[in-house]
Structures are given as structure tokens and as C-alpha cells.
PADONU-152216 format. One line per field, with one value per residue (C-alpha): x, y, z; residue number from 1. Coordinates in steps of 0.5 Angstrom, whole numbers, padded with zeros to 4 digits. Example, Ala and Ser with C-alpha at 12.3 -4.5 7.8 and 13.67 -1.06 7.14 Angstrom:
<recs>
east 0025, 0027 .
north -0009, -0002 .
up 0016, 0014 .
nutor 1, 2 .
</recs>
This chain:
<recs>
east -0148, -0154, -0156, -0160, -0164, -0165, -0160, -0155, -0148, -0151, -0156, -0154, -0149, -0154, -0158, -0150, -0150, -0157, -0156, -0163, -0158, -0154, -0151, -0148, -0146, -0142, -0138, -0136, -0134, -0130, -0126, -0129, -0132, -0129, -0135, -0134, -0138, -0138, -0140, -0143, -0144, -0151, -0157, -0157, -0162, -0163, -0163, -0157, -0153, -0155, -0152, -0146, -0145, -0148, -0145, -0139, -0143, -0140, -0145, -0152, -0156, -0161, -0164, -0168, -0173, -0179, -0177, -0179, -0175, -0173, -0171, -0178, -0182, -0186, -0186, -0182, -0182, -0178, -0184, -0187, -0183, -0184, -0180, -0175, -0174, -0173, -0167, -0164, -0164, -0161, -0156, -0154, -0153, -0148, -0143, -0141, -0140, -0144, -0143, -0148, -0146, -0144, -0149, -0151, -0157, -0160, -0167, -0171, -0166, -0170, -0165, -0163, -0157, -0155, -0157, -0159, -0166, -0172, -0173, -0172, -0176, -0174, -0177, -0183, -0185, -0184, -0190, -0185, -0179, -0183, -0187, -0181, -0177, -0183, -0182, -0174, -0176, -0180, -0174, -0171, -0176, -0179, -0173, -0170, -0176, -0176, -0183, -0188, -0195, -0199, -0194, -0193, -0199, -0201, -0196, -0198, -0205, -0202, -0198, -0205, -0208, -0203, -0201, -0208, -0210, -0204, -0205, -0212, -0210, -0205, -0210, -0214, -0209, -0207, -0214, -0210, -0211, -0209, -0203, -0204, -0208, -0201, -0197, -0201, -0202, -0193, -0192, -0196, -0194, -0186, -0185, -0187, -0188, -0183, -0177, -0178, -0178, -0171, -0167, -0170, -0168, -0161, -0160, -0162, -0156, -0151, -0153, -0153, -0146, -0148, -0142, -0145, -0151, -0155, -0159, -0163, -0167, -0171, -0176, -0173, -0173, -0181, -0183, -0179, -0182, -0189, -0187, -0181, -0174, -0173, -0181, -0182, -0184, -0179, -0173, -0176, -0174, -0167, -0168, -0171, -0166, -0161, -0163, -0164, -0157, -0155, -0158, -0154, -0148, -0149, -0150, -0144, -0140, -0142, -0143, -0138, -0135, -0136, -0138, -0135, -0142, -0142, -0146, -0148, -0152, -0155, -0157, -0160, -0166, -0168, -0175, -0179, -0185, -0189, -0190, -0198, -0198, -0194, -0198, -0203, -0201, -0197, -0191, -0193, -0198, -0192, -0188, -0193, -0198, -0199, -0195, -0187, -0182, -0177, -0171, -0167, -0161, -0156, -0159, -0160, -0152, -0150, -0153, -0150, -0144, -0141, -0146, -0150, -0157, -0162, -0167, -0174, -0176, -0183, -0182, -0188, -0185, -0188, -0193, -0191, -0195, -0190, -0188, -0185, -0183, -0184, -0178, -0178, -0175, -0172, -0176, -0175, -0178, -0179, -0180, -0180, -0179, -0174, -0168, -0164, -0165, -0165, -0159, -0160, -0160, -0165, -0169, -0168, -0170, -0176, -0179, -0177, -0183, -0181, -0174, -0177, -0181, -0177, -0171, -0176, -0179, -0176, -0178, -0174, -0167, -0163, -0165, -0160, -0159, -0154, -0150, -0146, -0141, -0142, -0148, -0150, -0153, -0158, -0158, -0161, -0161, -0153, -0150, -0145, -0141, -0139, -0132, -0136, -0140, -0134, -0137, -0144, -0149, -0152, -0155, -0151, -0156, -0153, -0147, -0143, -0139, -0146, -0149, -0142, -0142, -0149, -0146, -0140, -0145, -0151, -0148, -0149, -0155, -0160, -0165, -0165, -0171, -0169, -0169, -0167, -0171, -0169, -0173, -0171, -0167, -0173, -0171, -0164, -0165, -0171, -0172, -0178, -0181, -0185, -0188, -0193, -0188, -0184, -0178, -0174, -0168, -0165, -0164, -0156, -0157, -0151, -0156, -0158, -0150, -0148, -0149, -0144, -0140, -0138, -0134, -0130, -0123, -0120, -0123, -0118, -0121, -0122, -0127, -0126, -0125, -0131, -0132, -0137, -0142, -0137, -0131, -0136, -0136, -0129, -0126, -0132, -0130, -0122, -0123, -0128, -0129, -0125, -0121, -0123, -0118, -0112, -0113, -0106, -0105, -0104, -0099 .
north 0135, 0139, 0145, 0149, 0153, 0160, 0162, 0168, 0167, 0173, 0170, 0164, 0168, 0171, 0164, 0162, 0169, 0169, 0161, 0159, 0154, 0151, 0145, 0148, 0154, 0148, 0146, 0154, 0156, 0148, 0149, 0143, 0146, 0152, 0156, 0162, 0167, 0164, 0168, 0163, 0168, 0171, 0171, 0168, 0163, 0155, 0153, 0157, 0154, 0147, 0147, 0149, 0145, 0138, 0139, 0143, 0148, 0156, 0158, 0154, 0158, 0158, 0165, 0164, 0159, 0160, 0164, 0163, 0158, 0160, 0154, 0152, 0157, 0157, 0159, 0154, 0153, 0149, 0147, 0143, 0136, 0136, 0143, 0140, 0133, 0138, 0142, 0136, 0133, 0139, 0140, 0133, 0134, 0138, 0132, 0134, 0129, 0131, 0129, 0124, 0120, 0112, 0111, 0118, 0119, 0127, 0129, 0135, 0137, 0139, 0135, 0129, 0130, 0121, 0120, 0113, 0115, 0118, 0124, 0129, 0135, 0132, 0126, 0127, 0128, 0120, 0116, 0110, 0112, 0115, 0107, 0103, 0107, 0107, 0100, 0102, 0108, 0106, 0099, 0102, 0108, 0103, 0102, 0108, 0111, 0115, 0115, 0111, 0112, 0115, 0121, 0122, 0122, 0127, 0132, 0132, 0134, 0140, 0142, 0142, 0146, 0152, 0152, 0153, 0157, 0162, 0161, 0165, 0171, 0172, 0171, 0176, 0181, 0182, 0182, 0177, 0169, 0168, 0164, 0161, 0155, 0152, 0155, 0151, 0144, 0146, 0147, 0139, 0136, 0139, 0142, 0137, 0130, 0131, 0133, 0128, 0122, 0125, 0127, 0120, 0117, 0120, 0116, 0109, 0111, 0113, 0106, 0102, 0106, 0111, 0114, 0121, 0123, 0131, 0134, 0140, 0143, 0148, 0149, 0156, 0159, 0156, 0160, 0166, 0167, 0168, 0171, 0175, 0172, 0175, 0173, 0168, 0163, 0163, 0163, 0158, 0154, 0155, 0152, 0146, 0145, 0145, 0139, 0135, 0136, 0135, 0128, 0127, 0129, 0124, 0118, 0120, 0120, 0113, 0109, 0104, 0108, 0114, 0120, 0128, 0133, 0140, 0144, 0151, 0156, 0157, 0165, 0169, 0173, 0179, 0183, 0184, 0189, 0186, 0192, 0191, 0193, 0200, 0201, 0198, 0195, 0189, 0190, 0189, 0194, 0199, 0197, 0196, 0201, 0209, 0214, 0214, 0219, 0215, 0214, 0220, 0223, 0220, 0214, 0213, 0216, 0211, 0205, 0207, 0206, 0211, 0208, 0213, 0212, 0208, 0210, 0208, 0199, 0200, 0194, 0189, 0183, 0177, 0177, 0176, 0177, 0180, 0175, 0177, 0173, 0176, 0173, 0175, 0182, 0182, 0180, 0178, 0182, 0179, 0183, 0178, 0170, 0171, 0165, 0170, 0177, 0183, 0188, 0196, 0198, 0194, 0195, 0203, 0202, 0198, 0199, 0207, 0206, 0201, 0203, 0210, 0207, 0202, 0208, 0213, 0208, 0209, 0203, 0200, 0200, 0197, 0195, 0190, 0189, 0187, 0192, 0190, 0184, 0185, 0188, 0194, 0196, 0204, 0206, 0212, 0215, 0212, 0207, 0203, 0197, 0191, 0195, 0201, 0199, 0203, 0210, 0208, 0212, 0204, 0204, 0201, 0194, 0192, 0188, 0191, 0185, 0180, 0187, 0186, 0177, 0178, 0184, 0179, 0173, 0175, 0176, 0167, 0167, 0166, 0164, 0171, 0176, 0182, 0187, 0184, 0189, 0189, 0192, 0199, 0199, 0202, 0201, 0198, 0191, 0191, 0192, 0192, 0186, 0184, 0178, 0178, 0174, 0178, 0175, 0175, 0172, 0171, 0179, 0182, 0185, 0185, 0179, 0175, 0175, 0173, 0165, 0160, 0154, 0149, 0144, 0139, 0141, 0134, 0134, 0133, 0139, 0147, 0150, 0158, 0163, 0160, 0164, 0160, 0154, 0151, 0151, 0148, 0142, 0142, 0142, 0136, 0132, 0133, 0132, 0126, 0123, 0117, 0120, 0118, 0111, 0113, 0110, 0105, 0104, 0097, 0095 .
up 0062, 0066, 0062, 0066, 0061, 0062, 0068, 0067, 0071, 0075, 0077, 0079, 0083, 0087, 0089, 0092, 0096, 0098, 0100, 0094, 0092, 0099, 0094, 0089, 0094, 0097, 0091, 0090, 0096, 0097, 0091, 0089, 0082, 0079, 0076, 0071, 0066, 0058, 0052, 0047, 0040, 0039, 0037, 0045, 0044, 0045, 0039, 0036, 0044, 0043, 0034, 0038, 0045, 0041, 0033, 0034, 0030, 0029, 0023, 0025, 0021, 0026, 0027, 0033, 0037, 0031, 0024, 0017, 0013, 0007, 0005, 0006, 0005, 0012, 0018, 0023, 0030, 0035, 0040, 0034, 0034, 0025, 0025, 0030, 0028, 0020, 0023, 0026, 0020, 0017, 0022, 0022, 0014, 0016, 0017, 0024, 0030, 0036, 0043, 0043, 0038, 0040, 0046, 0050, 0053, 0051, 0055, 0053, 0048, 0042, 0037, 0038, 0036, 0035, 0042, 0043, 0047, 0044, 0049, 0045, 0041, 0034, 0036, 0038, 0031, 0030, 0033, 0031, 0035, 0041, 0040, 0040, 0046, 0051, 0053, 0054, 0057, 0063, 0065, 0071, 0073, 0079, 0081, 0082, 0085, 0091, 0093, 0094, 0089, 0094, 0097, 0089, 0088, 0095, 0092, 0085, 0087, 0091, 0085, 0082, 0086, 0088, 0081, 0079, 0084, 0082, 0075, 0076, 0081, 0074, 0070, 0074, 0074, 0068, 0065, 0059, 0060, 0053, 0055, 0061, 0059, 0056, 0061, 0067, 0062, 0061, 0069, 0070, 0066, 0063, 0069, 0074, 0072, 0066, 0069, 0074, 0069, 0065, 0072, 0075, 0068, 0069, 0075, 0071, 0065, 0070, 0074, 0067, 0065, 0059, 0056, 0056, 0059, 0057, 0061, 0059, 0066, 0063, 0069, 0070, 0062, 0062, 0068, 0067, 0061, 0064, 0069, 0070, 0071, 0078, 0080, 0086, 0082, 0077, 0083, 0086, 0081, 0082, 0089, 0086, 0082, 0086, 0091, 0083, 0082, 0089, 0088, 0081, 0085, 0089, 0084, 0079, 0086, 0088, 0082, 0080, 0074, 0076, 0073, 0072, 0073, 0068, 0068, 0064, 0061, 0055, 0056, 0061, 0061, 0062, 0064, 0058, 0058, 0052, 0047, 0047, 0053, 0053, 0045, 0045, 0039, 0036, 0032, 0025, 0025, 0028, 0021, 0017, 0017, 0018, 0015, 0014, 0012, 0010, 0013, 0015, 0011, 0015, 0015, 0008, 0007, 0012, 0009, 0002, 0005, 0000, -0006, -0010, -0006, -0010, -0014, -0012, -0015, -0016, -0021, -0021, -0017, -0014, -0009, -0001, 0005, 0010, 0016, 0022, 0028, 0034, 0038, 0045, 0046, 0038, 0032, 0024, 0020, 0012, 0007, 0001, 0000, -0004, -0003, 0000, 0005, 0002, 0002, 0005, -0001, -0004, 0002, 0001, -0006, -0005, 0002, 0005, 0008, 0013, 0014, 0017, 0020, 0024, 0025, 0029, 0033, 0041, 0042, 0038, 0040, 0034, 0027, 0024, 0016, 0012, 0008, 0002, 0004, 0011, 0016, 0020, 0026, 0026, 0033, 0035, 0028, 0026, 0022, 0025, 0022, 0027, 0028, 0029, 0036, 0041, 0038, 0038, 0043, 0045, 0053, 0058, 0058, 0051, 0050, 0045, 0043, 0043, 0038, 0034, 0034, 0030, 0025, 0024, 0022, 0019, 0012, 0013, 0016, 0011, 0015, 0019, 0017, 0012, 0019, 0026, 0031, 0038, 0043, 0046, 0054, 0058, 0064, 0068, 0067, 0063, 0054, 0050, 0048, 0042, 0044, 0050, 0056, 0061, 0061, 0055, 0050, 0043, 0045, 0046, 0052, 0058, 0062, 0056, 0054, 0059, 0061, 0066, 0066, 0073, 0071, 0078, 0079, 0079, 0071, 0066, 0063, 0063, 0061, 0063, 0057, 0052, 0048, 0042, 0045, 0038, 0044, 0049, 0045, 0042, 0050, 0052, 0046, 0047, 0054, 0054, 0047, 0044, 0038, 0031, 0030, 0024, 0018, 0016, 0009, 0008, 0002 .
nutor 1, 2, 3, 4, 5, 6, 7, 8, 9, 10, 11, 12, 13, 14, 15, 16, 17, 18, 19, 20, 21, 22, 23, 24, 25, 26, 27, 28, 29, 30, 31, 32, 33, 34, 35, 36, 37, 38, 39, 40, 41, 42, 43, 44, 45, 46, 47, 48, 49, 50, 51, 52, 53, 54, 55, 56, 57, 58, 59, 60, 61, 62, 63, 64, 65, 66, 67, 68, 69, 70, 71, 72, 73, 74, 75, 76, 77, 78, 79, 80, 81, 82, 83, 84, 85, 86, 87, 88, 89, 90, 91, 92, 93, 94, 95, 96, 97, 98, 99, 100, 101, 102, 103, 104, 105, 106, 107, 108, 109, 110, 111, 112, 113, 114, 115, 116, 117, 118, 119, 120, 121, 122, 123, 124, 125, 126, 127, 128, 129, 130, 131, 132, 133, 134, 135, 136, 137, 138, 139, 140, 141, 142, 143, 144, 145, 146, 147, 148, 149, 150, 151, 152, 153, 154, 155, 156, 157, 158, 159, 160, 161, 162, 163, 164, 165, 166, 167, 168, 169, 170, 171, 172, 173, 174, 175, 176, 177, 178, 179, 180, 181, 182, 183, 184, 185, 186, 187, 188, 189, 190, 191, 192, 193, 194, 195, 196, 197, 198, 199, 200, 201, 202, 203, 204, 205, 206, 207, 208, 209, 210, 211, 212, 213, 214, 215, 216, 217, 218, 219, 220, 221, 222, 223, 224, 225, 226, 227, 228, 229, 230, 231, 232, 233, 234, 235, 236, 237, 238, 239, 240, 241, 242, 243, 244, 245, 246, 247, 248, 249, 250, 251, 252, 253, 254, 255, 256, 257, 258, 259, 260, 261, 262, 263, 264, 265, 266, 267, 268, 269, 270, 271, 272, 273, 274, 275, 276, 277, 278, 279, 280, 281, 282, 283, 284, 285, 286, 287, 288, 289, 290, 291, 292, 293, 294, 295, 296, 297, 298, 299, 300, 301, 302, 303, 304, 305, 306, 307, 308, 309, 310, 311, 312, 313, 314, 315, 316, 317, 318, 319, 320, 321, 322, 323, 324, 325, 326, 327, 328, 329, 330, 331, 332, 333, 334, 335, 336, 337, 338, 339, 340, 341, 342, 343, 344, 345, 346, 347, 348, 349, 350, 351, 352, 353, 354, 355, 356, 357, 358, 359, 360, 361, 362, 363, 364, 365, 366, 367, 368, 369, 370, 371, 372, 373, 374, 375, 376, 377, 378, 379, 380, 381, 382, 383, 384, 385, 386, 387, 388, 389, 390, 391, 392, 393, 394, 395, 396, 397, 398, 399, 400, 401, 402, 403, 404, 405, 406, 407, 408, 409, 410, 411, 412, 413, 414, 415, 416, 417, 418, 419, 420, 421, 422, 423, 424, 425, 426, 427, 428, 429, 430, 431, 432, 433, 434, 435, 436, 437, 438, 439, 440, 441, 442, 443, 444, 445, 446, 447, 448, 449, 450, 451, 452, 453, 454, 455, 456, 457, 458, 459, 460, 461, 462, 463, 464, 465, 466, 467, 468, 469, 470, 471, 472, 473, 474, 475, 476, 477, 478, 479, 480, 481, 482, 483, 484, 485, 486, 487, 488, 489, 490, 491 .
</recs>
């Protein structure tokens, strides 16, 4: 299974037209793979993607890629191996099976998810686990070398170089080097030499005869992030790793048992132009300071839902220091600690001022919450249920059935904030974004929706019509997957 991060089915689409990508191209255009767009339920995020494909898990609560943790009582965020290797646990707790489970390799997952190697965001956070897999890890990579040390080491100084150089004509542009130092350690040393080591690693698993093998290329997604997901440097990646899969192609064809290759995508992404940029102001200081009317009439009717309005809660409560999460071009904002979220009426009750000033906002483009049992979207001064997007004034760039995927799942999210804001539509192509980075996902646009599955056609599976990352796995565990031994009662 190859996961290539980041890559929406129209992109991907365009690098066959425009020949970025000859070898996936061929096995389009020979009807050797069938390729199709896939929905995998929102928020379109890797975490949320990968609860689905390895766990089978429709109702992951795992809002987005860093939230705060109700449970825990703190901010969590999937780059940090302890958070990680907590959610992992937590979602293990879950009583699932996951696609890794009897002897798979997984690489740069961030849950381990059963894997038998240690190469995973998760365990990272145990010294002991990556101490006892180093030895294994390394056996092989000698072997299945392509390149002599000094042609590797001439390239990886080349690398060095012109990633650099590049990093510091950005860097000068925008007058902003906030992110760049952890970009360019990230394009050495993840980019470069770690995904080399897990795509030479899968050729030794797929030598030794692993059952199942996943992995993640997130090359493009770390590149589209910093630098737009249509910019040279971020395509480019499509390029790369097209002659990677070309050689995996090649290795699971002429291999003693052969192996089916599958590929996907968890989201797209879609340009972001960072709020700070166009305000000069970060979101919490657009919510939570300066005047506010409140919110509109309509809006207050149309949170009541036919309930009386509430009066205002100005009831000594416990202290709790606002936390919002800027998630790309979407963000969660808690309003209280409290183990569950707060419901409209409540927020009308003891927050007007953050509603108003949420709802009049034009860079914001919708404003989730929950409304009584289920949850509703303000869009352009309206109130709309999951039932209710057809006649909602939404720009053409959102998609109306991610909009309504995250209504129907809200009211189980816990770990979502109190308001989910997503950043307004600007321009074709492009939403607001909160967090400084100029491409984005975890959103509900038409692009980040919109992800892709190519599976061979001679594979004893199909895989169009997907709907849930949770089918993904389904079909691949029905397809491949040995069913659980029946239980035979003995007198």
C-alpha cells in the first residue's frame, strides 16, 4: 500500500496528462491499474484518513492533525511521537483489527497500528522500541543498495546546496524565516534520506516476503504545505515519486510471491493565503478581542431551532484560558475545559460576543457547532442543518457533501472545539488560511475532498465507489486478509 500524502485525483490527473508522472501514466493508459476519485468522510486529514484505512474506524474522533485533548486536558499534536504513540493507544483500545496486524511493515505512519517494525510517528516516543528495531532496520539496506557511498554522498551535497539556497530566496521574499529552519532540516533529512531508507526498506520486506507492507510518501504534502500545492518545487515531487513507485512495481512483479501494489490518497490540498497576511492579525485576536454585536437575529433564531433564546449565563464558572487550534485553513476554537463541547444555546448564553464576531467575519466562511442532538453550519448569516446545504448560499469551491460528512459527525466528535471555523473561498482554488503555510487541508473544500485509489485490474478486489476511509480498509481485509478461524464447540 503507498499513501502518497497530499495528492487530490485532479492533480494527479493532470501530472498523467502532462507526462510528471510517465510510469503511473503507462499503467492508466494500458489498463493495467484502474484508477478512480474516492471520498474518504471529513475532516480531510491524515490522522482521521489513516483511523479509517488501518482500523476500520468510522467514528475515530481524531478532529484534526493537533487539537486539544479533552480527555487530557492539553493541546495534542501528531508530530509529537508521545502524542502520537497516545492516540495510537487509544484508538488500539478501540478493540479493532488493523491491516498491519500478523506481521505487516508500516513506514512513516503515524500510528503503528500492529506493525511489526518500528517506523512509525507512535514509536518514536519509545527510546527502547526504536533501540531494539535499529539493528533490524539496518539488515538488508547494504544489499539492496543502488548507489555507491560517494555518488550518494555527491547527491546528498547537491541536495544540500540547492535546498538551501532556495530556502533563503523564500526566506527573503517574504520577509518571514519563522518556518524555514524546520522546513529544510524536514526536505534533508525526511524527505531526502528518509524516504529513501523506507522505499529501499520496502524492497527488502517485499525480498524477505512481509504480508503486508504500507507506505506513506508524504514528500508532496510536506512541500505543498510551505510552498503551495501547484508550486515548482511541490510538483516536482510527483516526479520523484513516480520512478520510486516504478521501481516497487518492478520488485513486487519479480519477486518469488508476488505482490498487488495499491496506492491512494488521503486528501488534497488547496491554496491558502495565510490570515496574517491579508490582516495583519492572527485568529485569536479576530475572535476574541474588540467590540462585537453579537450575532444576527437570524442567526440566534436559527441556533434556537425553535427553543426560546437564552438568557445571558454570567454565572461564576471555572477559569479556562481560551485555546484555538489553527489547523490550516480551518481551526477549533474551545471556549471551555469542559469534558463535553458546548452546545448553541449554551454558546449563545454565555459567549454572544464570540458568535458575532465569528458570524460577520468575510473571511470566515462557515462556522460549525453543534445544535441540540445534531450540529449546524452559519454560512453568510444563515443556519443550515446537514439536510439543509442544498439551499445554503456556499461558494462553488466547498463541497457540500464534506460540509454535511462533518455536520452528521460532530455531535460524537468530542475532541472538536466548541466553533469549527473554516476559511472563506477568496479566490478559485484558493480559502483563507489560519495557519502560516500556503497550502492547506482538513478543510471542506471541493480539491481537499477529493482523494484517488489505483489498484491492478487482475487484483481480486475493487476499489471504485469508496466512500469512508473504513470501506478502504473493509475491501483490502476481505480482499487479502485471512478471516478469523470459527469457533467449533467441542462436547
Amino acid at each position: 500500500m503507498v499513501h502518497l500524502d497530499g495528492v487530490s485525483k485532479a492533480l494527479l490527473d493532470e501530472a498523467i496528462v502532462s507526462g510528471r508522472m510517465p510510469f503511473v501514466s503507462r499503467l492508466i493508459r494500458s489498463g493495467m491499474f484502474h484508477l478512480d476519485d474516492a471520498f474518504w468522510g471529513a475532516p480531510t486529514s491524515t490522522p482521521y484518513f489513516q483511523a479509517g484505512l488501518l482500523y476500520g474506524l468510522r467514528e475515530s474522533n481524531l478532529p484534526a492533525y493537533a487539537w486539544f485533548d479533552r480527555e487530557l486536558g492539553r493541546k495534542v499534536r501528531m508530530s509529537n511521537p508521545a502524542d502520537a504513540q497516545e492516540i495510537d493507544q487509544r484508538l488500539r483500545g478501540a478493540g479493532r483489527e488493523s491491516l498491519l496486524d500478523g506481521g505487516g511493515h508500516g513506514y512513516f505512519s503515524l500510528f503503528r497500528a500492529g506493525a511489526d517494525n518500528a517506523l512509525s510517528m507512535s514509536t518514536l516516543a519509545s527510546f527502547q522500541q526504536m533501540a531494539r528495531a535499529f539493528s533490524y532496520e539496518m539488515m538488508g539496506l547494504t544489499a539492496a543498495g543502488t548507489r555507491g557511498v560517494w555518488r550518494f554522498l555527491r547527491s546528498f551535497g547537491s541536495d544540500t546546496w540547492n535546498a538551501t539556497r532556495e530556502v533563503i530566496q523564500w526566506s527573503r521574499a517574504l520577509h518571514d524565516w519563522r518556518h524555514e529552519p524546520a522546513f529544510l532540516v524536514s526536505r534533508l533529512l525526511l524527505q531526502r534520506l528518509g524516504w529513501s531508507f523506507a522505499h529501499t526498506k520496502a524492497v527488502v520486506d517485499m525480498v524477505r516476503g512481509v504480508p503486508v507492507i504500507y507506505l506513506v510518501y508524504g514528500n508532496y504534502d510536506e512541500v505543498a504545505h510551505r510552498r503551495g500545492p501547484r508550486s515548482p518545487l511541490a510538483l516536482a515531487e510527483l516526479h520523484r515519486v513516480d520512478a520510486h513507485l516504478a521501481e516497487l512495481y518492478a520488485v513486487a512483479r519479480s519477486v518469488q510471491r508476488p505482490y498487488d501494489v495499491v496506492f491512494f490518497s488521503d486528501h488534497g490540498h488547496v491554496d491558502s493565503l495565510p490570515l496574517e497576511q491579508r490582516q495583519g492579525r492572527r485568529l485569536a485576536s479576530l475572535l476574541l478581542e474588540g467590540a462585537s454585536a453579537g450575532p444576527s437575529d437570524d442567526v440566534v433564531r436559527g441556533l434556537c431551532n425553535g427553543r426560546a433564546p437564552p438568557s445571558p449565563d454570567t454565572s461564576p464558572r471555572a477559569p479556562f484560558t481560551p485555546v484555538i487550534s489553527e489547523c490550516g485553513n480551518f481551526a477549533h476554537l474551545y471556549l471551555t475545559g469542559a469534558r463535553e463541547p458546548s452546545e448553541a444555546r449554551a454558546l449563545l448564553a454565555r459567549h454572544p460576543e464570540v458568535l458575532g464576531r465569528a458570524t460577520r467575519e468575510p473571511d470566515l466562511g462557515i462556522v460549525a457547532l453543534r445544535r441540540g442532538g445534531s450540529a449546524a453550519a452559519i454560512i453568510q448569516g444563515g443556519v443550515y442543518g446537514p439536510d439543509e446545504l442544498e439551499r445554503a448560499p456556499l461558494s462553488s469551491e466547498f463541497s457540500r457533501r464534506a460540509v454535511a460528512d462533518l455536520l452528521r459527525g460532530l455531535p460524537s466528535m468530542t475532541t472538536a472545539g466548541d466553533l469549527i471555523l473554516f476559511g472563506a473561498a477568496v479566490r478559485r482554488g484558493g480559502t483563507v488560511g489560519f495557519a502560516w503555510e500556503f497550502g492547506s487541508h482538513g478543510g471542506v473544500t471541493r480539491t481537499e475532498a477529493q482523494s484517488l485509489v489505483c489498484w491492478p485490474a487482475d487484483a481480486p478486489l475493487d476499489l471504485s465507489g469508496l466512500g469512508h476511509a473504513a470501506q478502504l480498509h473493509e475491501r483490502l481485509a476481505e480482499a487479502y486478509l485471512a478471516p478469523a478461524p470459527r469457533l467449533r464447540w467441542v462436547p
